[in-house]
C-alpha positions in Angstrom: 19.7 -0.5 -19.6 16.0 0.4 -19.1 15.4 0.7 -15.0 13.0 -1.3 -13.4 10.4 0.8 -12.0 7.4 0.1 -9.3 4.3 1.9 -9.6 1.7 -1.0 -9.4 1.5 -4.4 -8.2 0.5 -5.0 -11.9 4.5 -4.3 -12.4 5.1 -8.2 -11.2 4.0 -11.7 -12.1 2.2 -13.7 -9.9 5.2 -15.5 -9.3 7.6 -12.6 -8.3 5.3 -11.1 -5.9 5.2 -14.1 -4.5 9.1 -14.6 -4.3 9.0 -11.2 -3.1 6.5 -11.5 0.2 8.8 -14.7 1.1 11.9 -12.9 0.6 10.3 -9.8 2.6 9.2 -12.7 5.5 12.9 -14.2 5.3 14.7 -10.7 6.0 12.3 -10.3 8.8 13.2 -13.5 10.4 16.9 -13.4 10.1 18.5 -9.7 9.5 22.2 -10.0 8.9 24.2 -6.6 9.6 26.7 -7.9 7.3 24.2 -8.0 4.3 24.8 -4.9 2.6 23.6 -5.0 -0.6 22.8 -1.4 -1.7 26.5 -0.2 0.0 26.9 3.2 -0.9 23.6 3.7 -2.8 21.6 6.4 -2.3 17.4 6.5 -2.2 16.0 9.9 -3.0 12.7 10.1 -1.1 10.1 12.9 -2.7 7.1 13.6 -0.4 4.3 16.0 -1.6 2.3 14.0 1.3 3.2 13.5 4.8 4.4 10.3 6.1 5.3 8.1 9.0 5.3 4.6 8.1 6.8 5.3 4.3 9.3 7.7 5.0 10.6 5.5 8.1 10.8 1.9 6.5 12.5 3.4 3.7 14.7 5.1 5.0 15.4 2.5 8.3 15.6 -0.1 5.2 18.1 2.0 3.2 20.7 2.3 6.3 19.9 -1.6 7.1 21.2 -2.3 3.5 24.4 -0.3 3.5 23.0 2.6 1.7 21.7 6.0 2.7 18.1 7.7 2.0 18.1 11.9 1.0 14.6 13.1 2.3 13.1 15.8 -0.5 9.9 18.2 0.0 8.8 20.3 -2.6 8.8 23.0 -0.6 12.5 22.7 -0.1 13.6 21.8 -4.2 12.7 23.5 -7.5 9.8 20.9 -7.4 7.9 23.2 -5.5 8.7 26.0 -7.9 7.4 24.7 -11.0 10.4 23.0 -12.2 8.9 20.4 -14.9 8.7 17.1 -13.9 10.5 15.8 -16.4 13.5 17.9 -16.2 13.2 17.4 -12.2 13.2 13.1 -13.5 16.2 13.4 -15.1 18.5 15.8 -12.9 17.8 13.6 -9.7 18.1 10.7 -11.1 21.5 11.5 -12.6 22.3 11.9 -9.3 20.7 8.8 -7.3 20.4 5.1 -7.6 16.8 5.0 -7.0 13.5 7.4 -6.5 10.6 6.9 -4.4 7.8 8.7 -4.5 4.8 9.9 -2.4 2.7 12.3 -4.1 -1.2 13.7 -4.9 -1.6 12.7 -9.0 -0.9 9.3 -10.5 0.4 11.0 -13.5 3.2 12.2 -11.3 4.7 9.0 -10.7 4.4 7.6 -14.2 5.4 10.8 -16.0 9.0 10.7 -13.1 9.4 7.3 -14.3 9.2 7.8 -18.0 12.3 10.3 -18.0 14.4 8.7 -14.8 17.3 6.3 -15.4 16.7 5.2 -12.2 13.8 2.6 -10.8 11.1 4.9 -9.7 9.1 3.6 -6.9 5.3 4.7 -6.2 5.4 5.2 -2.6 1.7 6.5 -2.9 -0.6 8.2 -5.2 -4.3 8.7 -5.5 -4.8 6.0 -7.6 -2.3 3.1 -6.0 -0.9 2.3 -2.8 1.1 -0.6 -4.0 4.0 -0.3 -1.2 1.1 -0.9 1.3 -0.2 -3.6 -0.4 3.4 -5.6 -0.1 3.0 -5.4 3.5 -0.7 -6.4 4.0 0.4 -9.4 1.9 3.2 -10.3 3.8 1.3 -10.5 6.9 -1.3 -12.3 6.1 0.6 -14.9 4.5 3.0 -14.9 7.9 -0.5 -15.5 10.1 -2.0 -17.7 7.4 0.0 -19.2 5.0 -0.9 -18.5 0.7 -4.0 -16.0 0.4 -4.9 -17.8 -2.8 -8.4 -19.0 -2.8 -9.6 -17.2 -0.1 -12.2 -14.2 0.2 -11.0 -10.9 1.4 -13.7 -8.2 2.6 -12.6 -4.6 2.2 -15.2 -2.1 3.5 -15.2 1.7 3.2 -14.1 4.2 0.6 -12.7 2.8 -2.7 -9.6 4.5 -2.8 -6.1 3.7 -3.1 -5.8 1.3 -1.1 -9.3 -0.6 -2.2 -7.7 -0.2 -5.9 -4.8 -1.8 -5.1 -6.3 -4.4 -3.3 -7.8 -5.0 -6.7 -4.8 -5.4 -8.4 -3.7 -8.1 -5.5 -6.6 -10.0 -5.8 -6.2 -10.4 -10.3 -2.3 -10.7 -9.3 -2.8 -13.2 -6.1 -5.9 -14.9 -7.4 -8.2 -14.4 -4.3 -12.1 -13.1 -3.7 -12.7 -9.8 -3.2 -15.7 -8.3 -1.7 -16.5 -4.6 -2.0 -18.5 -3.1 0.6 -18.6 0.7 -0.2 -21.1 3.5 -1.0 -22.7 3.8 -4.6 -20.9 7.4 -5.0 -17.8 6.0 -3.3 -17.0 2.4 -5.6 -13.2 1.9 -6.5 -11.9 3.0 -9.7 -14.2 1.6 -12.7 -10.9 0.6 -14.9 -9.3 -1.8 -12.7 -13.0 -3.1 -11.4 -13.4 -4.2 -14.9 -9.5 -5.8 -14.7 -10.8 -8.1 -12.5 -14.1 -8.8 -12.7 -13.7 -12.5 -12.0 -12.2 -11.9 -8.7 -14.5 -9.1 -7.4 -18.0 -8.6 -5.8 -19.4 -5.6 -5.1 -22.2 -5.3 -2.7 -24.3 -2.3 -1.2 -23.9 -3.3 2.6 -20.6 -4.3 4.7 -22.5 -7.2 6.8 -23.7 -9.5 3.5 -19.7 -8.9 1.9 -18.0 -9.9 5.2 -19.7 -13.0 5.5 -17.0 -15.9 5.8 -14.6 -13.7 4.5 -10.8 -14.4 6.0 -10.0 -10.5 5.8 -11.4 -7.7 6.6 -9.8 -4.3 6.3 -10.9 -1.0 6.2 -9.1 2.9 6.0 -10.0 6.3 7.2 -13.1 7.8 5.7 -11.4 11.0 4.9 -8.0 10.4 3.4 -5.1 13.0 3.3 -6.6 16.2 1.0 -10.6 14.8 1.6 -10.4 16.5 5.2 -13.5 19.1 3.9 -15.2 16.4 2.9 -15.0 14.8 6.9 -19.0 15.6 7.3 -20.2 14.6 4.3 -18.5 11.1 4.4 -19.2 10.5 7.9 -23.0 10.5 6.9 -21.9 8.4 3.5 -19.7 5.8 5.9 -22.4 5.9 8.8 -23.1 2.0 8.1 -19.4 1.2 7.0 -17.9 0.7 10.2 -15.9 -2.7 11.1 -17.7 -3.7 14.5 -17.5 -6.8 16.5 -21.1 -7.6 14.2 -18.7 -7.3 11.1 -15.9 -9.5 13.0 -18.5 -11.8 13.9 -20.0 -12.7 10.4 -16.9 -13.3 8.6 -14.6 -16.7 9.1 -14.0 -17.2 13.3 -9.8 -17.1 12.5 -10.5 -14.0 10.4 -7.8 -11.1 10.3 -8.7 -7.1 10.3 -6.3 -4.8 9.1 -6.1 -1.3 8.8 -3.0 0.8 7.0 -3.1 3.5 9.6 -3.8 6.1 10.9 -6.9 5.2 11.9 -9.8 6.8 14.0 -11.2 4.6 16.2 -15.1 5.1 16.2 -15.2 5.8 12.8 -14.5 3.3 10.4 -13.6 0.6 12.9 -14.4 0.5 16.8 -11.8 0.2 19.6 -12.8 -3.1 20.5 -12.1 -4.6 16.6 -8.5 -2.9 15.9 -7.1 -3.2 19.7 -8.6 -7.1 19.9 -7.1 -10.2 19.1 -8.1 -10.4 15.3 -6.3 -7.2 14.5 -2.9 -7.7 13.5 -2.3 -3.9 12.3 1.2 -3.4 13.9 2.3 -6.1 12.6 1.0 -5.0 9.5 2.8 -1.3 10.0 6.2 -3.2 10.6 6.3 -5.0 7.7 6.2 -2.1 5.6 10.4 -1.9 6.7 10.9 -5.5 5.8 8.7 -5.5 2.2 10.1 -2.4 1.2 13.8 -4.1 1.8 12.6 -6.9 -0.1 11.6 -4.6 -3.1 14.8 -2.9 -3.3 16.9 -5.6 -3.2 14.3 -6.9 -6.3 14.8 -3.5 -8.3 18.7 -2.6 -7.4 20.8 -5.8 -7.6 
């Protein structure tokens, strides 16, 4: 049987994700140790990029499942020899019941699926950051109920995570408002995906106005750290401030994947303040990420 592999939110109807961010709020609420659903299953975790919050709910929501998680660098495995990924695809996956990845190129994670016999999830790429997305989701609908309908602000670079957020928005039905640099705009594919449910706009005050989320991510993500100099003068007046906070909706949330640099894309007082629910948001990438393998594994 063809696996069942994750590598966008695009991979699930509007209806499963939505099953899936309940499920993910349910295993929160009540964990039973004797739910073991993945017993004896294994998780092979590949990580070209470092990690804290990806390796950790993985691997915590392997263990919490029954099963086990097998940590893999390329430094350590024939990946970081030049071993072909598809020959790499098919060896681990003869040899696990399901792959996560975390790497630099897109094509990585789709070329690993197309030759695994095992789901393949995308624990991160340049493109997508689905697995984040999961969480974010789960969140907000645990502060405020169904996200359909309402406007969503995300200010900064238009990377990953503003790509996926894309995705969400055709998937989820919501507004989204792109605040973002002209030489900085998310990917032009998936902008015209969704062109219904996005706005882009030149200046992060007009596209937070009444908005019910903000969120923002580093300037500089992991690999861009050259770039820290030039973005910082690209970002100058894409910060989320109390001003920002302050123009959208008065019960509106901010969050922020992490890490994030206070002083630069967001200030002290906006992501340690009452509207920031960020650790929340960090936590419930253990309890999504359950709730995804239990969707692609039993």
């Amino acid at each position: 049987m063809t696996p069942r592999h994750f590598i966008s939110l695009a991979d699930l109807t509007t209806i499963e994700l939505k099953q899936l961010i309940y499920r993910a709020i349910e295993l929160k609420q009540h964990r039973d140790p004797d739910y073991t659903p993945l017993k004896n299953k294994v998780l092979g975790m590949i990580f070209e990029k470092s990690s804290t919050r990806t390796r950790i709910s993985f691997e915590t929501g392997m263990i919490q499942f029954g099963g086990s998680a097998i940590f893999l660098s390329p430094k350590d495995t024939q990946l970081g020899r030049g071993e072909p990924l598809e020959d790499s695809a098919r060896v681990i996956s003869s040899m696990v019941d399901v792959i996560m990845l975390r790497t630099h190129h897109h094509k990585t994670v789709t070329t690993f699926a197309q030759f695994s016999s095992v789901p393949v999830i995308n624990g991160l790429t340049d493109l997508l950051h689905p697995c984040q997305l999961l969480a974010d989701m789960q969140t907000y609908f645990e502060h405020r109920g169904d996200i359909t309908g309402k406007t969503v602000t995300w200010i900064g670079d238009g990377n990953n995570m503003c790509n996926s957020y894309i995705n969400a928005a055709k998937i989820l039905n919501f507004n989204l408002n792109i605040a973002s640099p002209t030489d900085y705009h998310p990917d032009d594919t998936l902008i015209a995906s969704a062109q219904s449910n996005i706005k882009l706009f030149p200046d992060a005050l007009t596209a937070s106005k009444n908005a019910d989320l903000i969120v923002t991510d580093v300037w500089a993500s992991m690999g861009q750290e050259q770039e820290q100099q030039k973005r910082e003068q690209a970002f100058a007046n894409f910060a989320v401030t109390d001003k920002i906070m302050d123009n959208a909706h008065p019960d509106a949330l901010f969050m922020h994947c992490l890490p994030a640099h206070r002083g630069e894309e967001v200030d002290a007082d906006v992501i340690d303040g009452p509207q920031s629910v960020v650790f929340d948001e960090a936590e419930n990438r253990l309890h999504a990420q359950k709730a995804l393998l239990e969707l692609l594994m039993t």
